[in-house]
Structures are given as structure tokens and as C-alpha cells.
N, C-alpha and C positions, 0 to 999 in steps of 0.2 A: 498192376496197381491193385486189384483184389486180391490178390493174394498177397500183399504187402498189407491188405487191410485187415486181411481175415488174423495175419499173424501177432497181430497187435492187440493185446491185454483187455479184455471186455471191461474192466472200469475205466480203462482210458477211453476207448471209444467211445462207452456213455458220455464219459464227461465232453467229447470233442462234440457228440450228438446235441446233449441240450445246450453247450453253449452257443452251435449254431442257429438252434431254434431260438432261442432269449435274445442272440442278434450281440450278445455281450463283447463279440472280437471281430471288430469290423477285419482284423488280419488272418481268421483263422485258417482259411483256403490257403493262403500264402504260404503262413509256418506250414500245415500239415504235408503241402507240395513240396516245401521244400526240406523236408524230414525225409519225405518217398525219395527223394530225387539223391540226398546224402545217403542214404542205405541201400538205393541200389547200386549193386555193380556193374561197372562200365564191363557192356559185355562184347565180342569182338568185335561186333560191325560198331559199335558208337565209340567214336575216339573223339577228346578233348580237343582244344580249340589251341593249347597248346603241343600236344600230340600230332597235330596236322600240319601246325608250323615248323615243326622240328623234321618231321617225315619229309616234308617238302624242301628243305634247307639240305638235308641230307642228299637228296635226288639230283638237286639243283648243283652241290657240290659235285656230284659223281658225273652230270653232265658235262662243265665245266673240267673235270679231271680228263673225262673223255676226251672231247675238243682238243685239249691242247697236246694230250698224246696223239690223235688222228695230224695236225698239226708239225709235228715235232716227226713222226711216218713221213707226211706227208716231202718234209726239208729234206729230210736225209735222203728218200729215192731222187728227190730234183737235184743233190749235192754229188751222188750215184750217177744219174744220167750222163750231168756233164761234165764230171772226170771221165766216161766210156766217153762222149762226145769227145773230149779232149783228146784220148788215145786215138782216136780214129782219126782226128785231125792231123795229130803229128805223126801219125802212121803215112798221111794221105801225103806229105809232104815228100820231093823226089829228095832219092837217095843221093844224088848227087848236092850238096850242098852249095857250090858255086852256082848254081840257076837261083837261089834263096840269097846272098848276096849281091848278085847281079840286081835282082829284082829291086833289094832293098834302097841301092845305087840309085835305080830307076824311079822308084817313088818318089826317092827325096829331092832329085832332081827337078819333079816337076812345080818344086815352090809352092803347092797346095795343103792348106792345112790339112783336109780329110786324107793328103795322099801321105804326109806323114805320122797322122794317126796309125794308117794302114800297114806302113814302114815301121813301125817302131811294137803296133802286132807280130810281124814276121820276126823282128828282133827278139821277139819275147820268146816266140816258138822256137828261133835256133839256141836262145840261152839253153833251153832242157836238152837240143839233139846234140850243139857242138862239145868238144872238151874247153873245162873253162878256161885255160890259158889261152886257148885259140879265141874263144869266143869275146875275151876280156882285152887280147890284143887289137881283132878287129872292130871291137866299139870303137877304142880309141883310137885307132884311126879314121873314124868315122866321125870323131869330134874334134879330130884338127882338120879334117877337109872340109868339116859343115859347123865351124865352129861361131861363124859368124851368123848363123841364123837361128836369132834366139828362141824363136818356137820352136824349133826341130829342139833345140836343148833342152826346154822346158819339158819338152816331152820325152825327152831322154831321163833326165833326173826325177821326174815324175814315177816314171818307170822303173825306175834304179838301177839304169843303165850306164 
């Protein structure tokens, strides 16, 4: 501020001087502060109050950018995992393919909803392991010998079995 003051024109500063003494501008502290305040330069540490909200909006964006990339990481390794879950599963299943129909026989047999959830699981695994004409033939035989139990169907065509 002295040095704001000293570079200011000796007849302006008389005149700022006796008008404060004559008492003639109940406003003059105001204008002169706000003269210093328009001529200095906002120097790096003091940022405007719009400058602050922008900076923060920006941050808050790059947060938010973050997030949903970590996010978006985050799906794909768990989309990752169980696909490799899944190969290990239909890996885990015996080579022989009539114990995985046998079973599937035996599930459905037992007239239990959860057992034909389970059944129609298995179903799903040998769609990927059988070849599809095999696989398409013994559906259908599996919906004319269970074709009277309309949950085991619904949960066949749920499946798109």
C-alpha cells in the first residue's frame, strides 16, 4: 500500500490529504481503498473468488473423471475373473458327458424347484461343451418327457433352452 501511495501524483495526494482533514467526503477511505485494491495486481498467492470456484470445479471434475474410470477397471477385472471362473468350471466338468446328463435326469426328477434351477445350470454348461445338434436334440427330448411340469419349462425358455 506505500508504495501504491508514494507513486501517486503529489497534487492528488494533497488534495486526498485536506479533504480528509475538512472531513468533506465522509467516502474517501472507501474510494482511495478501492483505487489501491483496482491497481494492484492479483499476485500469485491471491486468486479471485471466481478463480477458486473454477479451480475447484475443475478438480471436482477430474475427481469424478477418476471415479468412474477406477469404476469402469474396476467391472472389467470382475467381467475378467468370471470368464477364468467360468473356464475353470467347464474345465472342472468330467469328460465323460453322460454323468452331466445322468445328473441332469436326476435333478429334474426330484420335483424341486431349487433342484431344477440346478438342472437347467448344468444344462447351460453342456450347451458350451456338447455339439449343438446333439445338444438341441437332447433338450428336446427332455421337454417331451418333462413336458408336463411347467416350472422345469419356464425355466427351460427362460434359459433359452
Amino acid at each position: 500500500m506505500a508504495a501504491w501511495v508514494a507513486s501517486l501524483p503529489a497534487a492528488e495526494k494533497d488534495t486526498a490529504l485536506l479533504a480528509l482533514l475538512r472531513g468533506d467526503d465522509p467516502h474517501l477511505r472507501a474510494g482511495l481503498l478501492r483505487r489501491f485494491r483496482g491497481a494492484t495486481p492479483v499476485q500469485p498467492g491471491n486468486r479471485t473468488a471466481g478463480q477458486l470456484q473454477a479451480a475447484a470445479e475443475v478438480r471436482w471434475k477430474d475427481r469424478v473423471r477418476a471415479e468412474e474410470e477406477r469404476k469402469r477397471r474396476a467391472g472389467e477385472e470382475r467381467e475378467r475373473e468370471r470368464a477364468a471362473e467360468r473356464t475353470r468350471h467347464l474345465a472342472a466338468l468330467p469328460a465323460d458327458g453322460e454323468w452331466a446328463w445322468t445328473r441332469v435326469d436326476a435333478l429334474i426328477d426330484t420335483k424341486e424347484p431349487a433342484e431344477y434351477d440346478r438342472a437347467v445350470d448344468l444344462l447351460e454348461d453342456l450347451r458350451e461343451l456338447v455339439e449343438p445338434g446333439e445338444f438341441a436334440r437332447r433338450v428336446a427330448e427332455l421337454r417331451v418327457r418333462h413336458g408336463r411340469k411347467p416350472s422345469l419349462m419356464d425355466r427351460f425358455d427362460r434359459a433359452g433352452l
